[in-house]
N, CA, C and O atoms as CSV, one atom per row, in Angstrom:
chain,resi,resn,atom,element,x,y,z
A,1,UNK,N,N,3.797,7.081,-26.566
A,1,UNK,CA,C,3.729,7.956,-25.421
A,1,UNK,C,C,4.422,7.278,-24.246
A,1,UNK,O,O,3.764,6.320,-23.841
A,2,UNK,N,N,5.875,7.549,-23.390
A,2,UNK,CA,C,6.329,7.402,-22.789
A,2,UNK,C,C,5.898,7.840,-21.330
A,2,UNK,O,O,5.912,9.050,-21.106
A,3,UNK,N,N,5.455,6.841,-20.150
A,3,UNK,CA,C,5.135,7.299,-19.189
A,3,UNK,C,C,6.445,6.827,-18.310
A,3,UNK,O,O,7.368,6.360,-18.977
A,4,UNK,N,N,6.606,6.891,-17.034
A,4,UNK,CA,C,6.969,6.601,-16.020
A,4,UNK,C,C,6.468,6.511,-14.655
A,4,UNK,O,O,6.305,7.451,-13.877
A,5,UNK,N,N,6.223,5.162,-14.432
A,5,UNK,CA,C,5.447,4.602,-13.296
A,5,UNK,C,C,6.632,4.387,-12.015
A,5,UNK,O,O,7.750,3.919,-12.233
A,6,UNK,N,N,6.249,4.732,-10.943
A,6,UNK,CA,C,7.441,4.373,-9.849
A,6,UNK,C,C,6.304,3.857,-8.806
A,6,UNK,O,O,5.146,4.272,-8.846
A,7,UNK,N,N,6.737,2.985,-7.953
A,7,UNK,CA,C,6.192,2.047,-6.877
A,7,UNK,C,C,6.998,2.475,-5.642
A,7,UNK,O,O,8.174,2.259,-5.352
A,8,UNK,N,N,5.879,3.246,-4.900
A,8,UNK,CA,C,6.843,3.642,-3.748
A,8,UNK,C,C,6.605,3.579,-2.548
A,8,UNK,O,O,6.266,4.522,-1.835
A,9,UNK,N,N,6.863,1.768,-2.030
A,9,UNK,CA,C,5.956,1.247,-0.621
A,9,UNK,C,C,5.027,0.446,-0.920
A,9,UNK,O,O,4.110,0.053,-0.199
A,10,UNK,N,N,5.317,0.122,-2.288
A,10,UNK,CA,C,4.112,-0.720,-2.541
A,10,UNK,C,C,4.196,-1.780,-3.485
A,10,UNK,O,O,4.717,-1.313,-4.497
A,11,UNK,N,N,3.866,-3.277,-3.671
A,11,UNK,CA,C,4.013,-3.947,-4.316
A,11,UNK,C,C,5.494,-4.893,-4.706
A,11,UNK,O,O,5.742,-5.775,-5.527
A,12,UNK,N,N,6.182,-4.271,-3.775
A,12,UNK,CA,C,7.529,-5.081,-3.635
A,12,UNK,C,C,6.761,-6.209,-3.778
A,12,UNK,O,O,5.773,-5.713,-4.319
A,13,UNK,N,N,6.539,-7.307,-3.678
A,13,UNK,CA,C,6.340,-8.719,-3.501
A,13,UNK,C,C,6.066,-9.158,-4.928
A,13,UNK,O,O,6.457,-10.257,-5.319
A,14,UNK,N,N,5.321,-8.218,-5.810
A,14,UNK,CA,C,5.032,-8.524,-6.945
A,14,UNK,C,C,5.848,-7.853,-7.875
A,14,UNK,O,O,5.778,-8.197,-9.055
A,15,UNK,N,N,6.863,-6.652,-7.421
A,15,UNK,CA,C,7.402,-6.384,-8.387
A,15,UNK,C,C,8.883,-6.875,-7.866
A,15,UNK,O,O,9.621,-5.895,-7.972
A,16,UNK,N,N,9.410,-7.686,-7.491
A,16,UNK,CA,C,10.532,-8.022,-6.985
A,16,UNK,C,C,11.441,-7.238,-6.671
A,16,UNK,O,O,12.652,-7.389,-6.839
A,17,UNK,N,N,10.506,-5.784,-5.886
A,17,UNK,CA,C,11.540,-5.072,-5.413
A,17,UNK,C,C,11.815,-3.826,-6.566
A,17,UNK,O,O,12.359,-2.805,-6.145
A,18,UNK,N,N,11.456,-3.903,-7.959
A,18,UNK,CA,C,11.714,-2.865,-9.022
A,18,UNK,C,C,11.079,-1.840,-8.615
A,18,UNK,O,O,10.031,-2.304,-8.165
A,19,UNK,N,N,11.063,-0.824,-8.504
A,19,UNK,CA,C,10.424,0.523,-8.105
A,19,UNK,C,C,10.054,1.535,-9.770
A,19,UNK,O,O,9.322,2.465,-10.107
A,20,UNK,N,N,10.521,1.125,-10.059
A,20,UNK,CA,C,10.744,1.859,-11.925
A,20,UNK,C,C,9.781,1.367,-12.824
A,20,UNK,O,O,9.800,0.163,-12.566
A,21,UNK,N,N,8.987,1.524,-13.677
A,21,UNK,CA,C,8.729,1.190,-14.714
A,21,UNK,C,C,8.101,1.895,-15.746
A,21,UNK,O,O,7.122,2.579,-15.447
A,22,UNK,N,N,8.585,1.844,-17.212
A,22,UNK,CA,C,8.180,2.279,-18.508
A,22,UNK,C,C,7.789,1.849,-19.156
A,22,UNK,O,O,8.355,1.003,-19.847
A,23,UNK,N,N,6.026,2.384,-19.336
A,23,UNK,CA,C,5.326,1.885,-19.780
A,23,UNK,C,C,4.150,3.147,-21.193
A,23,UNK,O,O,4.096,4.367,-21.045
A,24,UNK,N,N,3.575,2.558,-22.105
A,24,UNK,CA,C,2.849,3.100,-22.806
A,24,UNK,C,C,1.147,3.406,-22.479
A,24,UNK,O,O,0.465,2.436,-22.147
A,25,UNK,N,N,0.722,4.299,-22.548
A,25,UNK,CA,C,-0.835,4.830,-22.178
A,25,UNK,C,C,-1.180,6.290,-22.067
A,25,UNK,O,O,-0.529,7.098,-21.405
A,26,UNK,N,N,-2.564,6.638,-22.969
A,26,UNK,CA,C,-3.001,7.515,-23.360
A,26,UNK,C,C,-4.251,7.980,-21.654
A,26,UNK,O,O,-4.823,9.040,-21.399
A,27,UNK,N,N,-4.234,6.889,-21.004
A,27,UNK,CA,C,-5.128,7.023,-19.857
A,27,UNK,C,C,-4.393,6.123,-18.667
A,27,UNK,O,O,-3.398,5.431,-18.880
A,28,UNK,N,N,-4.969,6.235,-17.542
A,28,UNK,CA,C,-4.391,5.509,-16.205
A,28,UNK,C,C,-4.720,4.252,-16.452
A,28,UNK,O,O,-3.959,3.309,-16.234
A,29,UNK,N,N,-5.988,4.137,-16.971
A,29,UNK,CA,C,-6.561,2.268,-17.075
A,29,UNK,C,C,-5.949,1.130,-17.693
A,29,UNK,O,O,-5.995,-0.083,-17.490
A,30,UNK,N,N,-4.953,2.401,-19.071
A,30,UNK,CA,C,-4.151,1.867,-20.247
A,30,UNK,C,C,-2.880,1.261,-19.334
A,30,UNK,O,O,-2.653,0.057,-19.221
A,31,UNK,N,N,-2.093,2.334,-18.703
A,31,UNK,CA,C,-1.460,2.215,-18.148
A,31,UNK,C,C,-0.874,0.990,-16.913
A,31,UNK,O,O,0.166,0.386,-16.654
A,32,UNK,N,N,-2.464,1.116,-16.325
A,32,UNK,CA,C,-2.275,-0.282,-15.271
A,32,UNK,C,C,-2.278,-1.507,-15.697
A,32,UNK,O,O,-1.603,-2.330,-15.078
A,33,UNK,N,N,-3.327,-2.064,-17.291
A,33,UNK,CA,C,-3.047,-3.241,-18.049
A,33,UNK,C,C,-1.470,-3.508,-18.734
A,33,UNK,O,O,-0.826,-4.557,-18.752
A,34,UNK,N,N,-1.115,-2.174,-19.278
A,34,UNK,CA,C,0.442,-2.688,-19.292
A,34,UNK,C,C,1.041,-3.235,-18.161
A,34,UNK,O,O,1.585,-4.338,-18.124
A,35,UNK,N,N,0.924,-2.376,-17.154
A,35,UNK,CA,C,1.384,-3.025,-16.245
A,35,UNK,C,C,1.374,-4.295,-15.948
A,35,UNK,O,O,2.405,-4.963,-16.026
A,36,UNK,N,N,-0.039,-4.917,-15.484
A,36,UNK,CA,C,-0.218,-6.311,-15.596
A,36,UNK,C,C,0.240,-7.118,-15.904
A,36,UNK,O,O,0.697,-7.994,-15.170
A,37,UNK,N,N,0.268,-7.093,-17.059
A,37,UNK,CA,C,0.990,-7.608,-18.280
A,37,UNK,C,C,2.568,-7.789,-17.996
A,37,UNK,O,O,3.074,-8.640,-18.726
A,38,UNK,N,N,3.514,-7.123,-17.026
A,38,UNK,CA,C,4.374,-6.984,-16.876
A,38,UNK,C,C,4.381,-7.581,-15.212
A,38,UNK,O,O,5.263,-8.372,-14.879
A,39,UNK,N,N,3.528,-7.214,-14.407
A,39,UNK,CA,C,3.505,-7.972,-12.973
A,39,UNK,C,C,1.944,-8.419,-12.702
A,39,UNK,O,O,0.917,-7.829,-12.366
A,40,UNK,N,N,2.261,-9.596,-12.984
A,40,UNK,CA,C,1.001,-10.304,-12.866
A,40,UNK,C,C,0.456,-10.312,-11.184
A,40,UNK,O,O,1.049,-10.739,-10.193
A,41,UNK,N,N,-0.937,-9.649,-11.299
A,41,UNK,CA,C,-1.292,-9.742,-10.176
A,41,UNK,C,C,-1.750,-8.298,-9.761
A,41,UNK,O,O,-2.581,-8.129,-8.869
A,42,UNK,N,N,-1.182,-7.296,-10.432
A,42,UNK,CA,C,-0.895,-5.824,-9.849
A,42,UNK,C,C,-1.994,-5.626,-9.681
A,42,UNK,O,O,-2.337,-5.509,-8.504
A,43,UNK,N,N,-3.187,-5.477,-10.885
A,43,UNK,CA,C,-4.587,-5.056,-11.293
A,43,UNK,C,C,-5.539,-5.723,-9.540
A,43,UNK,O,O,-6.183,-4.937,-8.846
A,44,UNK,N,N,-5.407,-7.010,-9.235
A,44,UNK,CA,C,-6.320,-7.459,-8.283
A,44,UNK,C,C,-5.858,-6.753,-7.050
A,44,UNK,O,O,-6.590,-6.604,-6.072
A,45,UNK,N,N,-4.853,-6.401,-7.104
A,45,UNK,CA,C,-3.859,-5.788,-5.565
A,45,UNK,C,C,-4.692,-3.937,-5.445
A,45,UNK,O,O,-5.245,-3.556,-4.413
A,46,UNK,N,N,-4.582,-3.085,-6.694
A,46,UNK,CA,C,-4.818,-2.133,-6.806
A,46,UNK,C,C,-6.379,-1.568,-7.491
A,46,UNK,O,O,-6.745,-0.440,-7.823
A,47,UNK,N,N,-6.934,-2.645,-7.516
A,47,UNK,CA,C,-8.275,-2.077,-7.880
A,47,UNK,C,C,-9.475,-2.669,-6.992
A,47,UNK,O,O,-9.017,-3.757,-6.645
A,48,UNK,N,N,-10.563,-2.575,-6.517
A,48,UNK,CA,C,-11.038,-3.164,-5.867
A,48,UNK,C,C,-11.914,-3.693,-6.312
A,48,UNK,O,O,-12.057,-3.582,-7.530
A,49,UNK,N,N,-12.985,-4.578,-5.471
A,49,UNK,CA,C,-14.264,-5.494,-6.278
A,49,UNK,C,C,-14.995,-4.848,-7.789
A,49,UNK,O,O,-15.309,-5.354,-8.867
A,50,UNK,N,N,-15.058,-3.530,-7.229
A,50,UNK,CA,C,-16.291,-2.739,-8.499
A,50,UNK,C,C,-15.144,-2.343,-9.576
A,50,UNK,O,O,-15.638,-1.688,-10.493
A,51,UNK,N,N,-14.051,-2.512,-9.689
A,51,UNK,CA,C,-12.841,-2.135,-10.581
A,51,UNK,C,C,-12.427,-1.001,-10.626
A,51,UNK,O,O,-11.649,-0.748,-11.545
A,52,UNK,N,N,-12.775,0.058,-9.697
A,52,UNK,CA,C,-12.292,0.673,-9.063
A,52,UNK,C,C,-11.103,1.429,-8.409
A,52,UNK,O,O,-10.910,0.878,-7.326
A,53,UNK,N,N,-10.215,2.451,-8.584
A,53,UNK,CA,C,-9.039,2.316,-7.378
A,53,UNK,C,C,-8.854,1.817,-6.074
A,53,UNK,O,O,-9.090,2.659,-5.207
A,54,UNK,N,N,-8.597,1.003,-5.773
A,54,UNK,CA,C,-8.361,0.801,-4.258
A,54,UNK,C,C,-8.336,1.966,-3.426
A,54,UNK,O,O,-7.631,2.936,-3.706
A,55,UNK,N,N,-9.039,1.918,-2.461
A,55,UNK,CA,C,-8.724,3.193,-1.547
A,55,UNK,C,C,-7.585,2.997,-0.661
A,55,UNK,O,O,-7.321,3.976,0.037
A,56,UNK,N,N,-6.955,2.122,-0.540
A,56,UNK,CA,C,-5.757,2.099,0.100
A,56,UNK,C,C,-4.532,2.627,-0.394
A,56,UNK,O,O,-3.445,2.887,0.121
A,57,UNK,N,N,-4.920,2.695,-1.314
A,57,UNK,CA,C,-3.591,3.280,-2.831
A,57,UNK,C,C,-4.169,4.749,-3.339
A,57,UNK,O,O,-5.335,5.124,-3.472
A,58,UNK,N,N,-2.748,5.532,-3.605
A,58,UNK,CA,C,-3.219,6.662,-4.014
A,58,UNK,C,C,-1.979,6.790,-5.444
A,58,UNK,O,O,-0.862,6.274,-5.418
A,59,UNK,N,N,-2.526,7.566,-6.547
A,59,UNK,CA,C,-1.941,7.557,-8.019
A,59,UNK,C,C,-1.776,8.842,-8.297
A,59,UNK,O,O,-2.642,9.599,-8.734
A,60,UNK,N,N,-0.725,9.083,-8.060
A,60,UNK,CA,C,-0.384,10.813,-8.282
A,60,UNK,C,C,0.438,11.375,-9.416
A,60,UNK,O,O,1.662,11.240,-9.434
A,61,UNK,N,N,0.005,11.782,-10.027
A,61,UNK,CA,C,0.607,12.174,-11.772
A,61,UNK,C,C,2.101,13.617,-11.919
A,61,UNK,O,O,1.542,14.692,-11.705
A,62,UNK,N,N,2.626,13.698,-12.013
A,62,UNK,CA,C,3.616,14.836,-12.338
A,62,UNK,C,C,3.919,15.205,-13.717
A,62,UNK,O,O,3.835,14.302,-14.549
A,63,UNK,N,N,4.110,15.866,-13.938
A,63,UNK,CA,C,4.559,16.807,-15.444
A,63,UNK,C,C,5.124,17.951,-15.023
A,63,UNK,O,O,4.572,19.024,-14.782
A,64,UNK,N,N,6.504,17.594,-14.931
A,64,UNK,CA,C,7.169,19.046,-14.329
A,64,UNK,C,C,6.890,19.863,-13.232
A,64,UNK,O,O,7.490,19.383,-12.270
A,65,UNK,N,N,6.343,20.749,-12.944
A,65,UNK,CA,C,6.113,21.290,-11.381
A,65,UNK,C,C,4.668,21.380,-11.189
A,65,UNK,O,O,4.223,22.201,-10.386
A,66,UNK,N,N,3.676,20.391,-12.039
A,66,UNK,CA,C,2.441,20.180,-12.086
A,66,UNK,C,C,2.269,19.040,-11.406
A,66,UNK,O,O,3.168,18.282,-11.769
A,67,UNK,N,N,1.260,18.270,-10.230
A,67,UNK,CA,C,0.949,17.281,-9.663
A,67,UNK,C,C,-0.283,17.182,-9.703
A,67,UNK,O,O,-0.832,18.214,-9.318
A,68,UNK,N,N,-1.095,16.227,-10.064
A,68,UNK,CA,C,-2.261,15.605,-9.469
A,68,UNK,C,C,-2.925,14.510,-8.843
A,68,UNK,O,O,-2.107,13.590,-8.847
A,69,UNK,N,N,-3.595,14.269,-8.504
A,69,UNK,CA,C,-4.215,13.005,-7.599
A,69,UNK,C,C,-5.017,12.682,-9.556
A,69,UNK,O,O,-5.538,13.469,-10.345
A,70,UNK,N,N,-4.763,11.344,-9.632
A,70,UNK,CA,C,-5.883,10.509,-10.423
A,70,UNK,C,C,-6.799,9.694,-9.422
A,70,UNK,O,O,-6.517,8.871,-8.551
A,71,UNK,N,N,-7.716,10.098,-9.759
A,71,UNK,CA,C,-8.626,9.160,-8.301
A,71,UNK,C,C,-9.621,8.352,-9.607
A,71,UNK,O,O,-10.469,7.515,-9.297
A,72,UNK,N,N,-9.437,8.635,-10.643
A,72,UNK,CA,C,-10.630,7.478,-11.688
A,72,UNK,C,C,-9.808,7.258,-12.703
A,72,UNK,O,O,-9.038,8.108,-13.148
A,73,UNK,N,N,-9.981,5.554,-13.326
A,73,UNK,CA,C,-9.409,5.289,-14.386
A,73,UNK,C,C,-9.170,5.970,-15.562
A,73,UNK,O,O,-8.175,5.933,-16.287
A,74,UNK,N,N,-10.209,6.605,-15.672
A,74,UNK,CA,C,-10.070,7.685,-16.942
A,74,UNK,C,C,-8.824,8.301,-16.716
A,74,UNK,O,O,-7.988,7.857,-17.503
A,75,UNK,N,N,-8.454,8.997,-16.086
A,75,UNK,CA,C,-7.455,10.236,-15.956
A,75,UNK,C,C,-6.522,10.194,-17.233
A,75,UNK,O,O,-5.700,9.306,-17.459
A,76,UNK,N,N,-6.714,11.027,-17.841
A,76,UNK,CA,C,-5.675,10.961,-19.036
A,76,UNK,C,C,-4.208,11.181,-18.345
A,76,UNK,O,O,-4.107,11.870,-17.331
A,77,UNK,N,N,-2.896,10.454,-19.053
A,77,UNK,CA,C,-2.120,10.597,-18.816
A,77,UNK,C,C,-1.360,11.028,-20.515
A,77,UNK,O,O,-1.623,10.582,-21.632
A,78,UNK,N,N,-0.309,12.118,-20.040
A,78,UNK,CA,C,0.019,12.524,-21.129
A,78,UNK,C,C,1.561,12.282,-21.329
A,78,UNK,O,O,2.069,11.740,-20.347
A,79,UNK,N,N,2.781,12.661,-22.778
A,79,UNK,CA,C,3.541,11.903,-22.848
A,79,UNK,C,C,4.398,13.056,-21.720
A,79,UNK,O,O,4.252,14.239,-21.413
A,80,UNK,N,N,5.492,11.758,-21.281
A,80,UNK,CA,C,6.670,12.322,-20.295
A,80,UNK,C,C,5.822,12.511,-18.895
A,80,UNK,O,O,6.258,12.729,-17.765
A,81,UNK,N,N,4.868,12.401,-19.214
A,81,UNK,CA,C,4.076,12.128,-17.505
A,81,UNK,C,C,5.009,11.012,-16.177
A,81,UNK,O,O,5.470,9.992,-16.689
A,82,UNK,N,N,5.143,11.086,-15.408
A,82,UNK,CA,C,5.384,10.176,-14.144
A,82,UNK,C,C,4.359,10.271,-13.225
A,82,UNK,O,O,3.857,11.208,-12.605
A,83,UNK,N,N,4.150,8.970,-13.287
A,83,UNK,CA,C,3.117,8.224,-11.904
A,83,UNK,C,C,3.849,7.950,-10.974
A,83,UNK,O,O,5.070,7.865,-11.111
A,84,UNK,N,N,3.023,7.695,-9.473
A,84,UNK,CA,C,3.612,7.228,-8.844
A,84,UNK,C,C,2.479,6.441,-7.621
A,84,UNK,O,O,1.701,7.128,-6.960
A,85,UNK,N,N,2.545,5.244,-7.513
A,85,UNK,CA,C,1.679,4.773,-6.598
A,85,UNK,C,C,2.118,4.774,-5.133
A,85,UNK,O,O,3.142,4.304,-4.638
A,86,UNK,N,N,1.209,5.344,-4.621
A,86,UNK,CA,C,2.006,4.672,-2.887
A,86,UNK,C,C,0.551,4.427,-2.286
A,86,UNK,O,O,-0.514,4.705,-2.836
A,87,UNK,N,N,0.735,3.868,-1.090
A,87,UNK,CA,C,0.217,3.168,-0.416
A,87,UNK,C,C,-0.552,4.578,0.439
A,87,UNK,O,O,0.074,5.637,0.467
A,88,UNK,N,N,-2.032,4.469,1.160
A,88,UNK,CA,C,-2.587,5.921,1.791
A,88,UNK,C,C,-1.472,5.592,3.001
A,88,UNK,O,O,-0.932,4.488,3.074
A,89,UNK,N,N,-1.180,6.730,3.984
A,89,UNK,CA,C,-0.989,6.094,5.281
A,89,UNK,C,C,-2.302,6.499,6.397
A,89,UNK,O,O,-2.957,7.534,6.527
A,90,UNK,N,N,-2.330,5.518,6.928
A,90,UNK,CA,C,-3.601,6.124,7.908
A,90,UNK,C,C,-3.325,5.924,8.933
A,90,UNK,O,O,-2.369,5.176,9.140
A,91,UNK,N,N,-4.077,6.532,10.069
A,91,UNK,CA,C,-3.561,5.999,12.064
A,91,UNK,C,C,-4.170,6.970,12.514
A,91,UNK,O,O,-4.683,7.888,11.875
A,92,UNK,N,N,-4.129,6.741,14.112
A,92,UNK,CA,C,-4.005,7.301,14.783
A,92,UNK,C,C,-3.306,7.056,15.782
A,92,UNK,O,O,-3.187,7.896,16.673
């Protein structure tokens, strides 16, 4: 199952700047250990104490003109899916 992960505003430091990546997973959780595995470090940056999503980060799924928010590890991801992490923005 072919996903596509893109980094957008986020994690330059650990991903040296790559914004792209293809990776294998039947769920988001699958997904972020590949990752790992590939940029060491990602998992402590994007999940928080309770293992958790970070609330600073948001994981938004596409399949053609379909979008969703994954807000829990579970979220199945299916094949030809694209992720995309970015950073929340907040202010006032």
């Amino acid at each position: 199952m072919a996903v596509t992960v893109t980094f957008l505003s986020a994690f330059h430091d650990l991903t040296g700047s790559k914004k792209l990546f293809f990776v294998k997973g039947k769920r988001l959780d699958q997904i972020i250990d590949e990752l790992e595995s590939r940029i060491p470090g990602l998992k402590e940056k994007l999940l928080d104490s309770d293992g958790k999503l970070h609330p600073a980060y948001q994981v938004i799924r596409t399949k053609g003109n379909t979008q969703g928010v994954c807000s829990k590890l579970d979220c199945p991801i299916g094949d030809g899916d694209e992720i995309v992490i970015i950073p929340r923005i907040c202010g006032g």
